[in-house]
Phi, psi and omega in degrees: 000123170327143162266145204284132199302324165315326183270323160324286178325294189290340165277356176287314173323281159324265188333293158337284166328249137037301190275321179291314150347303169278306159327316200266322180330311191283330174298339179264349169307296180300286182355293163322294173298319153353288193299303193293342159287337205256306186301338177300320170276345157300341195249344169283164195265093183292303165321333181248010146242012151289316198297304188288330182284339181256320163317319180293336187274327173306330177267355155311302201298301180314331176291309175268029169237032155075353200103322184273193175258355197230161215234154174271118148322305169289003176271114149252146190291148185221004172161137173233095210231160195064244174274359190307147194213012167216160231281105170264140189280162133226178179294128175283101169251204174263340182276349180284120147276351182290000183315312184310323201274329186274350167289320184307307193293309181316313178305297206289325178267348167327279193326317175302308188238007178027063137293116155344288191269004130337280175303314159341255184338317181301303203301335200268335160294323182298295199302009195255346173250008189300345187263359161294339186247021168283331203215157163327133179289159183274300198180165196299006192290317233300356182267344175271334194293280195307324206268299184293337160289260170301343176311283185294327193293303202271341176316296165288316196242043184009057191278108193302004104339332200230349167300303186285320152342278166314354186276284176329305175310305159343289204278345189274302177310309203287349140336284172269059177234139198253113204285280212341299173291009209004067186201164146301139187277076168332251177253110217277332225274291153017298198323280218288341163269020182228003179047062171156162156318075196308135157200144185273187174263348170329284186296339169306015166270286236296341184337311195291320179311280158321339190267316151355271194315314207295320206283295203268122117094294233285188186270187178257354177284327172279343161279326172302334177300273174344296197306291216281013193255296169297358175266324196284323158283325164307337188254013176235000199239007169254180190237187200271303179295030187078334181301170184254165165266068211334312194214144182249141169264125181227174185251155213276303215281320192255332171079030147299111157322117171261253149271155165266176164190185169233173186222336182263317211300159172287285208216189177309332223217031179252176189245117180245139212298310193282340183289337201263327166295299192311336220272306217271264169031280174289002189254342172319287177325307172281355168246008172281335178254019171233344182054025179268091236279319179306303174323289193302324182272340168267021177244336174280334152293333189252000157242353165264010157305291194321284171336296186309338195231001158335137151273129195347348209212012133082026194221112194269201168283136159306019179215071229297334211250011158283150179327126174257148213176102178342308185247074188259159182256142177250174192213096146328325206278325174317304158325303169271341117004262181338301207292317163326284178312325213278303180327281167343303225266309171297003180276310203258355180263187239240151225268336167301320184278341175257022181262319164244052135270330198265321168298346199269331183274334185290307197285350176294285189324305197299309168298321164310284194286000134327182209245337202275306166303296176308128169313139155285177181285029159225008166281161200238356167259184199257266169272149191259210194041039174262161164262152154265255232230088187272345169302287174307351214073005186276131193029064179251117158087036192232176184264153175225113185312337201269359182264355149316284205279299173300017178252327181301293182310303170314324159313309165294315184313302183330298184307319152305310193289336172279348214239347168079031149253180184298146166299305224208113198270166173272147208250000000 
């Protein structure tokens, strides 16, 4: 039986009512998290989580000299997993790409407290990798190697040494970019089990290296290479909703987009959390070095996807499309990654977005630098919980040098951005 316009009406009322309920409920709700986000950021201390990171490299250092007086160079720390509580190394060979970060980490705390033998140290890791730009290329990390390393190395102490190096590296990466594909050539070993021309979301950081080169000394060719490398991963390496594709497959000869995938990711069509930091990161990066509006708006897409699917405490899953579940693993490193881009990033938009990219990296920092994140004190890195390579089994649920060096860089940018200088000193 219809119900009688009186009674429709009272139940249209009670619904209104109701509805108005839920509105204020929800407004007060955000009001609340509002609130309670902005004190969070108001009250962390960035000096007193710098502070706490040059204790931890003082006890890095003291670690890898055994008890003795003398330190191996060529051993870099590369991950401390389970109950471990000091650093396992491995040899900079070309296949580490992780080589780079702990010279890196070293430069950024120099920059901070300009200790002598800080720098001393930086310089004798740094100089260990120098023979990487020397030899034949392995694959494209050598911008990760060189760029964190010599890169910051030459950042501070402009040494014309470490210039050429970097030159060299450079003109060494650009190698593997293929015109056909317009892209760099990810992993030369790979091509045939991956049936094509590779190229990861990684490299778009190395990215930086060629724009470097190109500036300083290098050909001009090395900026061009980089632009068209970022155009050809924007218009093949994303999905229609902005996520990234771990890895593009291209046919070498003809530059057809064959497929995307993934190789860390939970599956092809997932958004897996550190490839997706890199996107925003590097595209942050091509357009602070092209002034191109394509760059700047596709970088404010593939980071507010990101932003948007966070979980409350701003640390994703190492997997955006994994089960979320207490022991699901989150990745840190994703994290200082993001917080990092964002800092950047907040420079260039327009000025309401870019006070929350900057709360948003500030509250990242703040949950990172928590008691659920930070090492303990007698672990000798800054922070646990990342993933590397959770397909292989590989560093789950482990400390990672490289989330180290973006949690150390976001930290200094903050710490500049507080201090009213450039976030980004010229390199």
């Amino acid at each position: 039986m219809p119900a009688s316009p009186g009674n429709r009406y009272k139940k249209n009322t009670i619904a209104m009512q109701l509805l108005k309920i839920g509105i204020f409920a929800a407004a007060i709700t955000m009001i609340g998290a509002c609130s309670s986000r902005t004190e969070t950021v108001a009250q962390f201390d960035v000096t007193k989580a710098l502070g706490y990171c040059d204790g931890k490299v003082k006890k890095t250092l003291t670690d890898l000299r055994h008890g003795g007086d003398t330190i191996d160079y060529t051993m870099m720390p590369r991950n401390i997993e389970g109950a471990d509580t000091i650093w396992h190394c491995r040899k900079a060979t070309p296949d580490e790409w992780c080589a780079g970060f702990w010279p890196g980490v070293l430069w950024m705390d120099y920059e901070l407290n300009r200790n002598e033998d800080t720098r001393c140290q930086a310089e004798r890791f740094t100089e260990a990798l120098e023979y990487l730009s020397q030899r034949p290329i392995f694959d494209h990390d050598l911008g990760f190697l060189m760029l964190c390393s010599y890169g910051n190395g030459y950042r501070l102490t402009h040494n014309p040494k470490f210039k050429q190096v970097l030159l060299a590296s450079a003109d060494s990466l650009a190698t593997l970019f293929n015109p056909a594909v317009g892209t760099i050539l990810s992993w030369p070993r790979n091509v045939e089990m991956l049936g094509g021309h590779n190229t990861i979301m990684d490299n778009m950081i190395n990215l930086e290296m060629l724009f470097w080169a190109s500036k300083n000394g290098g050909s001009r060719d090395l900026y061009d290479i980089a632009v068209k490398h970022a155009e050809t991963t924007m218009n093949n390496q994303f999905r229609p909703d902005n996520t990234c594709y771990h890895v593009a497959v291209y046919n070498p000869t003809t530059g057809e987009f064959i497929k995307g995938m993934t190789h860390q990711g939970l599956n092809d069509d997932s958004m897996w959390a550190r490839g997706q930091a890199w996107a925003i990161y590097g595209y942050t990066m091509v357009y602070r070095e092209t002034q191109d509006l394509r760059f700047l708006n596709f970088a404010q897409q593939v980071t507010d996807v990101y932003l948007e699917r966070l979980p409350s405490d701003l640390v994703p899953y190492w997997d955006f499309d994994a089960p979320e579940s207490a022991s699901t693993p989150r990745d840190a490193s994703a994290a200082c990654v993001v917080a990092s881009a964002l800092l950047e990033l907040q420079e260039y938009v327009e000025k309401e977005k870019g006070k929350h990219y900057r709360d948003m990296a500030t509250q990242m920092l703040a949950s990172l630098s928590s008691d659920k994140y930070r090492s303990a004190d007698n672990r000798s890195s800054f922070l646990d919980h990342s993933t590397g390579h959770h397909p292989a089994g590989s560093e789950i649920d482990a400390s990672i040098i490289y989330a180290d060096y973006y949690y150390l860089e976001a930290l200094l940018r903050l710490k500049k951005l507080e201090e009213g200088t450039p976030v980004l000193a010229k390199l």
